[in-house]
C-alpha positions as CSV (number, residue, x, y, z in Angstrom):
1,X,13.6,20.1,-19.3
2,X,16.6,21.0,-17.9
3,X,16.0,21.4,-13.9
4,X,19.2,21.7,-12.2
5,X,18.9,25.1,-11.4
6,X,15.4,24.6,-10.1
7,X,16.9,22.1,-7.9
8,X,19.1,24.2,-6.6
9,X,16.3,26.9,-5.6
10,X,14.3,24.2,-4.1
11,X,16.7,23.3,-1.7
12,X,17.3,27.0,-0.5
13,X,13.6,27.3,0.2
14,X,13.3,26.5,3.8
15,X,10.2,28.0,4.6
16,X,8.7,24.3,2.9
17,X,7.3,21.9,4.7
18,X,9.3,18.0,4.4
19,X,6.2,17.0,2.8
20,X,6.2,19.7,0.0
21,X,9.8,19.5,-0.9
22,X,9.1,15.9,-0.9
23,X,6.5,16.8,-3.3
24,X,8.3,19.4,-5.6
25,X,11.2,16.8,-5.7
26,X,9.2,14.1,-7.4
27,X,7.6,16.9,-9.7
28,X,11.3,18.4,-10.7
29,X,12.2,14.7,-11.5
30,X,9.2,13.9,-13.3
31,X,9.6,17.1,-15.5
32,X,13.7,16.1,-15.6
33,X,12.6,13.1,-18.2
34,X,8.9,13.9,-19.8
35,X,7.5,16.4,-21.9
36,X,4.3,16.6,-19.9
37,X,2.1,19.3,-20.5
38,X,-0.7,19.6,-17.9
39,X,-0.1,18.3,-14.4
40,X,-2.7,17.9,-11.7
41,X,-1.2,18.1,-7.7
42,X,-4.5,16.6,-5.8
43,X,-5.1,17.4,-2.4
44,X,-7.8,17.1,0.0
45,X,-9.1,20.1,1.6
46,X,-6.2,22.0,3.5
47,X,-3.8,19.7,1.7
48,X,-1.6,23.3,1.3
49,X,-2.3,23.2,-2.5
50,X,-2.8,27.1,-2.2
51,X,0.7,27.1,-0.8
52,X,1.8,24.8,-2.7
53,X,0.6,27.4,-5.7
54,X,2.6,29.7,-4.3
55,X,5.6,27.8,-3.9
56,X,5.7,26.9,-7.6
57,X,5.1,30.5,-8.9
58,X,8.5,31.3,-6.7
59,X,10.2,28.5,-8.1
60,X,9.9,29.1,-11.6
61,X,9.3,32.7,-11.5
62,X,13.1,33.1,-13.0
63,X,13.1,30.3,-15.5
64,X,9.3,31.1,-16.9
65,X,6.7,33.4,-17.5
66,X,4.4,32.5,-14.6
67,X,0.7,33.6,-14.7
68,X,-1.3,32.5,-11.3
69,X,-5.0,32.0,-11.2
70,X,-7.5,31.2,-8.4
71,X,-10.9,29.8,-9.5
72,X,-14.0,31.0,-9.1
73,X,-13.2,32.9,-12.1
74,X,-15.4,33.6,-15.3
75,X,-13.7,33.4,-18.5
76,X,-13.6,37.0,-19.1
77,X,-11.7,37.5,-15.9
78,X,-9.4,34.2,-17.0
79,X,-8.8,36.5,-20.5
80,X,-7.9,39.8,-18.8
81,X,-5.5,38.1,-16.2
82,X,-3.7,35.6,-18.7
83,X,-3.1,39.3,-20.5
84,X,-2.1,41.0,-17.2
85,X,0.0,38.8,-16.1
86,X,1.7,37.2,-18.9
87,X,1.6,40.1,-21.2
88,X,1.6,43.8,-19.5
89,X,-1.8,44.3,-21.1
90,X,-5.0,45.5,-19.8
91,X,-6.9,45.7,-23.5
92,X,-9.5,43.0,-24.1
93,X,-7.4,43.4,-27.9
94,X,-4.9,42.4,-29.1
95,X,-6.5,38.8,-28.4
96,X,-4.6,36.4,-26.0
97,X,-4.7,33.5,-28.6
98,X,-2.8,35.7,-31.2
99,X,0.0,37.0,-28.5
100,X,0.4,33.1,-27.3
101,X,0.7,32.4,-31.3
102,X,3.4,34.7,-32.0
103,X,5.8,35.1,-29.0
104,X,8.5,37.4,-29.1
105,X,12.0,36.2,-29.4
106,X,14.0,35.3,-26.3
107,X,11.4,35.6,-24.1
108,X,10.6,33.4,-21.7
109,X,8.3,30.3,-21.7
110,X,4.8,30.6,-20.3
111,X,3.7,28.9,-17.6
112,X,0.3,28.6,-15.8
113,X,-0.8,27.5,-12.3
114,X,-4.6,27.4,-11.7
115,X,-5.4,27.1,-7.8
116,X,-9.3,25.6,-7.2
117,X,-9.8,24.3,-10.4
118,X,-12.4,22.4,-10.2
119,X,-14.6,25.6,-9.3
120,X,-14.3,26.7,-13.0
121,X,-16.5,26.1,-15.0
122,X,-16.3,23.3,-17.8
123,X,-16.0,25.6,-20.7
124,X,-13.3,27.3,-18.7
125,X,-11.4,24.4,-17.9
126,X,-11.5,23.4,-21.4
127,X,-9.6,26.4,-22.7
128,X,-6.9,26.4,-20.0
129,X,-6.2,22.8,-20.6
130,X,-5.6,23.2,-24.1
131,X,-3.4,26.4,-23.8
132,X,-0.3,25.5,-25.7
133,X,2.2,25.8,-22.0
134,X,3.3,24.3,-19.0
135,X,0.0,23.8,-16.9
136,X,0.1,23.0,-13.0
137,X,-3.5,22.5,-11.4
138,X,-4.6,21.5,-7.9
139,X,-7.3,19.4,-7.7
140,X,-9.1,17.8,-5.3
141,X,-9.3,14.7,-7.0
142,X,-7.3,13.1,-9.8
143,X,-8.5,13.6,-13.3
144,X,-8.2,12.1,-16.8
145,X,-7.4,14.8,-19.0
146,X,-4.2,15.4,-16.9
147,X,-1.1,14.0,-18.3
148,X,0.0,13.0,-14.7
149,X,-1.8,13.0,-11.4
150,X,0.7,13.6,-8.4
151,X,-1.0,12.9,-4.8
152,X,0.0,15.8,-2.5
153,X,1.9,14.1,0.3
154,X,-0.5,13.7,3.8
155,X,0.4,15.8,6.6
156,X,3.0,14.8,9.1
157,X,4.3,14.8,12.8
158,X,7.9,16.9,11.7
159,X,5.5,19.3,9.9
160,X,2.9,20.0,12.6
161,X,6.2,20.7,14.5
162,X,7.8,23.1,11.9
163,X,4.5,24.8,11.6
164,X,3.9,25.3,15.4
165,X,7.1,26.1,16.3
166,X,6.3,29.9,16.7
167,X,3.2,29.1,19.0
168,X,5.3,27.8,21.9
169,X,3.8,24.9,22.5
170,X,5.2,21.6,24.0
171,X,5.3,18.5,22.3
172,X,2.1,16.8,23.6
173,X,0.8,20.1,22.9
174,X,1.9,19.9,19.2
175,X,1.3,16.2,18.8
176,X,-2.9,16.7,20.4
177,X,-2.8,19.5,17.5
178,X,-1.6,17.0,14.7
179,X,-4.4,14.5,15.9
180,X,-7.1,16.7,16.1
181,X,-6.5,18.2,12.6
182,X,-6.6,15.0,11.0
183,X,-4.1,16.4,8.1
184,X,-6.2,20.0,7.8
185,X,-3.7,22.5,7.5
186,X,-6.4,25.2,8.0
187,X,-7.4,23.3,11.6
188,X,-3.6,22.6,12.5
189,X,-3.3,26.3,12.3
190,X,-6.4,27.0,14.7
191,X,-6.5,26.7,18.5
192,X,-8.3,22.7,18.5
193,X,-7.4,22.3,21.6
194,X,-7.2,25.2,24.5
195,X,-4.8,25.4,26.7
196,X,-7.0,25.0,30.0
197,X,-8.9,22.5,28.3
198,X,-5.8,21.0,27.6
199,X,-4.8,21.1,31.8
200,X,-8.1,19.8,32.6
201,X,-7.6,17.0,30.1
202,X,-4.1,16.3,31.8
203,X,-5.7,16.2,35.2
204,X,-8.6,13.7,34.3
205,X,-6.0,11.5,32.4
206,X,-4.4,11.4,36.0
207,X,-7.0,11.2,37.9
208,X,-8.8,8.0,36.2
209,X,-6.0,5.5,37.0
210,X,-5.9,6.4,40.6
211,X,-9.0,5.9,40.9
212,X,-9.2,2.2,38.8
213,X,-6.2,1.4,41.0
214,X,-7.9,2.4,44.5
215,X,-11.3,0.4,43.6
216,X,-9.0,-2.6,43.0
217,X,-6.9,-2.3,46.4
218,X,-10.4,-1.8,47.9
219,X,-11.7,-5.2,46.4
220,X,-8.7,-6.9,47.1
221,X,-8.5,-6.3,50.9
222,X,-12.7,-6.9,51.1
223,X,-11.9,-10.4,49.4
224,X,-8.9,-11.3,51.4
225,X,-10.4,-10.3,54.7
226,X,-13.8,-12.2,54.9
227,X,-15.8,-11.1,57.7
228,X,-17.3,-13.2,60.8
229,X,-20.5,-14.2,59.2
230,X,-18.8,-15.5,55.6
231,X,-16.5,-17.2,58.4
232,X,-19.3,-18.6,60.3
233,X,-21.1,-19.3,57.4
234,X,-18.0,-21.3,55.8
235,X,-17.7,-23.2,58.8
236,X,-21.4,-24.5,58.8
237,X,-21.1,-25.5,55.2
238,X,-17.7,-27.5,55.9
239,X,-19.7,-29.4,58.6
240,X,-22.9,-30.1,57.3
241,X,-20.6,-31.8,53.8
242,X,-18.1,-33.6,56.1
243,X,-17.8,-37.3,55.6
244,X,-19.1,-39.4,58.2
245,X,-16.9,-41.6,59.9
246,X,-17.3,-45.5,58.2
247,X,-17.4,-48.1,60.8
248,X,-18.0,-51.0,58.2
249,X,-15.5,-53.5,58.2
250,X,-15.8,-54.6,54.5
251,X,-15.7,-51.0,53.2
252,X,-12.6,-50.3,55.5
253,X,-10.8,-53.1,53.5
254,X,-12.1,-52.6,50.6
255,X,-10.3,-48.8,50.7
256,X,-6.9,-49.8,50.8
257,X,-5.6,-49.9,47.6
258,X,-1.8,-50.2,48.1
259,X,-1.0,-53.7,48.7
260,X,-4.0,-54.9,45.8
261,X,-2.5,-56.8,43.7
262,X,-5.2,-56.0,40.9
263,X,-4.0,-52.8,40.7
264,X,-0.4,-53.0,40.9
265,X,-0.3,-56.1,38.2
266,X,-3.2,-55.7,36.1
267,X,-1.8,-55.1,32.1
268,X,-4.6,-52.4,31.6
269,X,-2.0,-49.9,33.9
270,X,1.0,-51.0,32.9
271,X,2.2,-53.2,29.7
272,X,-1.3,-52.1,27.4
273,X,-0.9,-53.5,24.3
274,X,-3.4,-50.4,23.0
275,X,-1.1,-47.9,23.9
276,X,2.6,-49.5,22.9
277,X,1.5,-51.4,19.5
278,X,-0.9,-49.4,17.9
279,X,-1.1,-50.7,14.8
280,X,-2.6,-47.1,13.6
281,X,0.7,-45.2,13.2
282,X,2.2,-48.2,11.1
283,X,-1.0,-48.1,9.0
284,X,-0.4,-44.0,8.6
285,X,3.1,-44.4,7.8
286,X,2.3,-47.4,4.6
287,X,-0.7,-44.8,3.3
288,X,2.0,-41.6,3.4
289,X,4.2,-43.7,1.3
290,X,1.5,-46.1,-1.2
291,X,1.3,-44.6,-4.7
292,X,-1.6,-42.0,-5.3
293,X,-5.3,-43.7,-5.7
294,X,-6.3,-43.9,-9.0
295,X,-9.6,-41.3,-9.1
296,X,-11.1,-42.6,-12.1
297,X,-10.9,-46.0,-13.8
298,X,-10.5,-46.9,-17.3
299,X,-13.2,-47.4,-19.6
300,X,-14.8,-50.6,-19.5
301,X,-12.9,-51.9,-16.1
302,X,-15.4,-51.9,-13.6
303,X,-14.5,-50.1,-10.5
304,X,-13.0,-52.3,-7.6
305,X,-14.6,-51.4,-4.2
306,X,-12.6,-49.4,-1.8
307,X,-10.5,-51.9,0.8
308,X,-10.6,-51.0,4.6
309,X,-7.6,-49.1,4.9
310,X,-8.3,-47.4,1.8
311,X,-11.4,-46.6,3.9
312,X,-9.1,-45.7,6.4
313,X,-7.3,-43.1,4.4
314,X,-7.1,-39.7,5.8
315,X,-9.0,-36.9,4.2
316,X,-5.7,-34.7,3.2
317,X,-3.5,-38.1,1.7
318,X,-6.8,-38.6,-0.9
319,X,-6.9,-34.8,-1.8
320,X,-3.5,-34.9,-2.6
321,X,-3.7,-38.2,-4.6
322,X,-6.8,-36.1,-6.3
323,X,-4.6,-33.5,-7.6
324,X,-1.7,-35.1,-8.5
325,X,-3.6,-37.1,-11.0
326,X,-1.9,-35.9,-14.2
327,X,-4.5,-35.2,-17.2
328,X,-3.9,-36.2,-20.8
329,X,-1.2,-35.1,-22.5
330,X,-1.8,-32.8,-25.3
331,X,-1.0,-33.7,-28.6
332,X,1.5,-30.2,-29.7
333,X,-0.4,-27.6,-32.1
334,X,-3.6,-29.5,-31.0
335,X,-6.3,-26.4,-30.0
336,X,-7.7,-27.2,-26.5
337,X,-10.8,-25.7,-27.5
338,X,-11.1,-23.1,-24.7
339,X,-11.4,-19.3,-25.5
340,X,-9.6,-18.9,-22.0
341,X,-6.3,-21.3,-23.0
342,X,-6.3,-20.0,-26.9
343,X,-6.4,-16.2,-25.3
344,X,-3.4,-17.7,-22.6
345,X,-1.6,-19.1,-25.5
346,X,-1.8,-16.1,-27.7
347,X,-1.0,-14.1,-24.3
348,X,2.6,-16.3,-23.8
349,X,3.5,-15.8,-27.5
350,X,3.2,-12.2,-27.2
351,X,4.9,-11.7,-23.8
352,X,8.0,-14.1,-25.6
353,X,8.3,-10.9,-28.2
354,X,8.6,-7.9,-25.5
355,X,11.4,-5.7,-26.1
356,X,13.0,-5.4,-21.9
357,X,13.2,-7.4,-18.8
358,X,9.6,-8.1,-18.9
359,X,10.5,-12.0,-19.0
360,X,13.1,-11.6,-16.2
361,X,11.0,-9.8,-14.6
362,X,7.5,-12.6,-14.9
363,X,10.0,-15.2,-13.5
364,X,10.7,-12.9,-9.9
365,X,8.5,-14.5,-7.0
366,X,5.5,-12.8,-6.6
367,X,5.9,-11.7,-3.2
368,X,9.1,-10.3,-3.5
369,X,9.2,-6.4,-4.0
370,X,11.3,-4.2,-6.3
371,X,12.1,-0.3,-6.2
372,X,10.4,1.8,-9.1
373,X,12.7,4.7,-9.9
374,X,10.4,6.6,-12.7
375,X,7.6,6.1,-15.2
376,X,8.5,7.9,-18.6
377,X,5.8,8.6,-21.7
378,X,8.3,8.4,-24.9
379,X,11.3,6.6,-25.7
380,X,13.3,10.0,-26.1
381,X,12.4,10.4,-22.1
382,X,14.1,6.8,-21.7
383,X,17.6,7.5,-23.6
384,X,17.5,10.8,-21.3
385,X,17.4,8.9,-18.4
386,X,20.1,6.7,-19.2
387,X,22.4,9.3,-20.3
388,X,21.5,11.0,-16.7
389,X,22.1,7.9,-14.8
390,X,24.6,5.5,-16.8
391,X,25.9,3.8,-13.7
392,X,23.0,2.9,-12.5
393,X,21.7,-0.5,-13.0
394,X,18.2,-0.8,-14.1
395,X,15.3,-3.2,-15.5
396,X,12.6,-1.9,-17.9
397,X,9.2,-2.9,-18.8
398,X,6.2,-1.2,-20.7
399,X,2.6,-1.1,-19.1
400,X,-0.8,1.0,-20.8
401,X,-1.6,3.4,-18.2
402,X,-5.3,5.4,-19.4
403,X,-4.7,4.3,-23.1
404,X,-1.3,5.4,-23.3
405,X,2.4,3.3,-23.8
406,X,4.5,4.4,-20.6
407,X,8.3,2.8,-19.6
408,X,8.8,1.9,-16.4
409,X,11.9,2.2,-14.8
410,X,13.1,-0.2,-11.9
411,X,16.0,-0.7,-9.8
412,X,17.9,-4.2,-10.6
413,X,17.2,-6.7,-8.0
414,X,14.5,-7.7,-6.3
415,X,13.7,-8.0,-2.3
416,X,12.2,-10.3,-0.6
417,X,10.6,-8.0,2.3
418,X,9.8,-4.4,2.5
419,X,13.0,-3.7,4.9
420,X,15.1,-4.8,2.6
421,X,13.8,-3.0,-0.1
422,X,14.4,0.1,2.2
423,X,17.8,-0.2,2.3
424,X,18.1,-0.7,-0.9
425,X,16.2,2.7,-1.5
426,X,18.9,4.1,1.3
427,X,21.7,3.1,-0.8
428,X,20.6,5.1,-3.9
429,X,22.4,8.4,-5.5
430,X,21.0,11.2,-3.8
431,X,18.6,12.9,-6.8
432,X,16.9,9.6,-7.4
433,X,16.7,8.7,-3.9
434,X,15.3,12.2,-3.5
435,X,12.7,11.7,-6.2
436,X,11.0,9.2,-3.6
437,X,11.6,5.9,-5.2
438,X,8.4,3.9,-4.7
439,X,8.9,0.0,-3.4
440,X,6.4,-1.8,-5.5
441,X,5.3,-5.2,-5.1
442,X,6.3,-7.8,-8.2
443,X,2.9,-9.2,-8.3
444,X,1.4,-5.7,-9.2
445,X,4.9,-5.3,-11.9
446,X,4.0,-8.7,-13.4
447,X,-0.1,-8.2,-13.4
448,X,1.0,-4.7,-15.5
449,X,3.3,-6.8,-18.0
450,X,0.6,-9.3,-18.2
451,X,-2.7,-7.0,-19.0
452,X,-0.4,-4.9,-21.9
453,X,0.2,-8.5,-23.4
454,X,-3.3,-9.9,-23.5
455,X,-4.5,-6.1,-25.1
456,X,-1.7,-7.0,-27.8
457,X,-2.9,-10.7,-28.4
458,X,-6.4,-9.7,-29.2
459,X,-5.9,-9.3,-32.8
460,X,-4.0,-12.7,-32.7
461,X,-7.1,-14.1,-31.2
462,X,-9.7,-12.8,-33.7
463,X,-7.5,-14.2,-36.1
């Protein structure tokens, strides 16, 4: 589908929030490359999917034959609107299967947005999903039987202001609005917070650390400034615990250690041989550097007991000589025997066979990130992309997404942090950096590559 010119519409639309021409964006571009047929936009409640309704049947109300519904509805009522709306009539005849059957020339192509669809019922549902058009439906949850599931974006800050800005409200006003409403458009709207609530809130929030901070100068000067019983009382207990004066000769002498030769020349103090020549270190430094212990002995040796500085050996240095025990090499095209290492093997020979980047893309580390630019359903959707973007350096790898073959489309590179990947995103051409460019971890990229392998090794396997 050719959307330039819906582009162009979006962006004079300036009654949208960020968030929804955030939104439309990513739909435009998904439409841009695939021939999807029924789309689901899933929201919470007060998401704005009823606006968002609204916003689409103004968007395309000049490229397409728009017919908008709003469930409860019975499917008599879905029958006599579909024929209203798309077709002038207000008979029950000529039936709306034969006028969608034979449409007349140079008319325009129908389209259909169903608001609260999940309050139809499931006979109803059934027949609009299988109407042969365009189909947008906000849901409340994602579903299967849509060909794409795009999560309306959450509330924001810059929208709570752009939706308040005719309340005249400041902006702690606007921001205890935003917090209260917890994304609910329908409570942002609403008075949450009064405004004298709001100036006895202000006053308490003053109030409370004046008070903390006079309780702790209070304290404070009550601890500094003891009063004349604590002093009498100290006094008492300094002279009831004060060391009686020694009269003793011997004890005199005995506590006057400066010219005592023990002390000033005993080895213990100064030259300990514990302290300077440990062996322990030495013995540290030979185990850090001795060749791995062998775990396991060979058959029919008998196993030599463990010397003291084996004994001796930290806990870590025999892990380590544990696992770097190398096991037996395998013979080649000898089976291991293992379901799990013939479905690995059979997993590697298919993953050598994939068509793109998939192997550049299993050797990335798998903490780095990468930015993914779109996820197309055909290979027709793939050429278009390229021939919209040709200077645009990409990597390409397929994944099955709910039973179906999807390309995925990736910026070339990788990043090793999330900032970097951002300004990588910055640095992109405007309509796919305005399509919202999702920075995707390569662990998640090379899991996807990985699981479409093993479900095309299987029939290797049962072989």
């Amino acid at each position: 589908m050719d959307t330039s010119v819906l582009q162009q519409r979006l962006a004079a639309q300036r009654h949208l929030l960020p968030s929804q021409h955030e939104l439309l964006n990513r739909l435009l571009f998904q439409l841009a490359f695939n021939d999807f047929q029924n789309i689901g936009l899933v929201g919470a409640e007060g998401s704005g999917k009823s606006t968002l309704a609204l916003a689409l049947a103004e968007l395309f109300s000049e490229q397409a034959n728009v017919a908008l519904l709003t469930g409860p509805l019975t499917e008599q009522e879905i029958d006599e609107q579909l024929l209203q709306q798309w077709f002038g009539q207000r008979q029950a005849l000529p039936a709306l299967a034969g006028l969608m059957a034979e449409p007349i020339a140079g008319s325009s192509p129908l389209l259909l947005i169903v608001d609260n669809f999940s309050l139809l019922s499931d006979d109803s549902q059934q027949k609009l999903l299988q109407l042969d058009c365009l189909g947008f439906f906000m849901l409340a949850e994602a579903s299967a039987q849509m060909a794409l599931n795009l999560s309306i974006t959450t509330l924001t800050l810059q929208d709570a202001g752009q939706v308040l800005k005719d309340k005249g409200l400041d902006p702690l006003a606007v921001a205890e609005r935003f917090a209260a409403s917890a994304g609910n458009m329908h409570l942002l709207h609403s008075a949450v917070v009064k405004a004298d609530e709001r100036k006895s809130y202000s006053m308490a929030f003053w109030l409370l650390p004046a008070a903390i901070g006079l309780l702790l100068l209070t304290a404070l000067v009550s601890w500094y400034m003891p009063t004349s019983r604590d002093v009498s009382q100290h006094n008492e207990v300094v002279t009831a615990h004060s060391p009686q004066p020694i009269n003793s000769p011997e004890l005199i002498e005995a506590t006057e250690p400066v010219d005592s030769p023990e002390l000033t020349d005993s080895p213990e103090l100064t030259d300990r041989p514990e302290l300077t020549d440990s062996p322990e270190p030495i013995r540290l430094a030979e185990l850090s550097d001795a060749p791995p212990l062998t775990v396991m002995p060979e058959p029919g040796d008998a196993a030599e007991p463990l010397s003291s500085a084996e004994l001796t050996k930290p806990a870590d240095l025999i892990d380590t000589a544990i696992t770097a025990t190398t096991p037996e090499p395998v013979l080649p095209g000898e089976p291991t025997g293992t379901p799990a290492a013939i479905a690995d093997s059979a997993t590697v020979a298919v993953a050598a066979d994939m068509l793109y980047q998939e192997q550049q893309l299993l050797a990335l580390p798998a903490q780095s990130r990468v930015l993914q630019l779109a996820v197309l359903s055909t290979e027709q959707a793939l050429q278009r992309f390229k021939q919209a973007y040709p200077a645009t350096e990409i990597d390409i790898y397929q994944r099955s997404w709910q039973g179906q073959l999807q390309w995925v489309i990736l910026a070339k590179g990788d990043y090793p942090d999330v900032s970097s990947a951002r300004e990588a995103r910055a640095a992109l051409a405007e309509p796919l950096r305005s399509a919202g460019p999702f920075i995707k971890p390569v662990a998640q990229v090379q899991q996807e590559i990985k699981a479409l392998a093993r479900l095309r090794a299987e029939p290797l396997m049962q072989e």
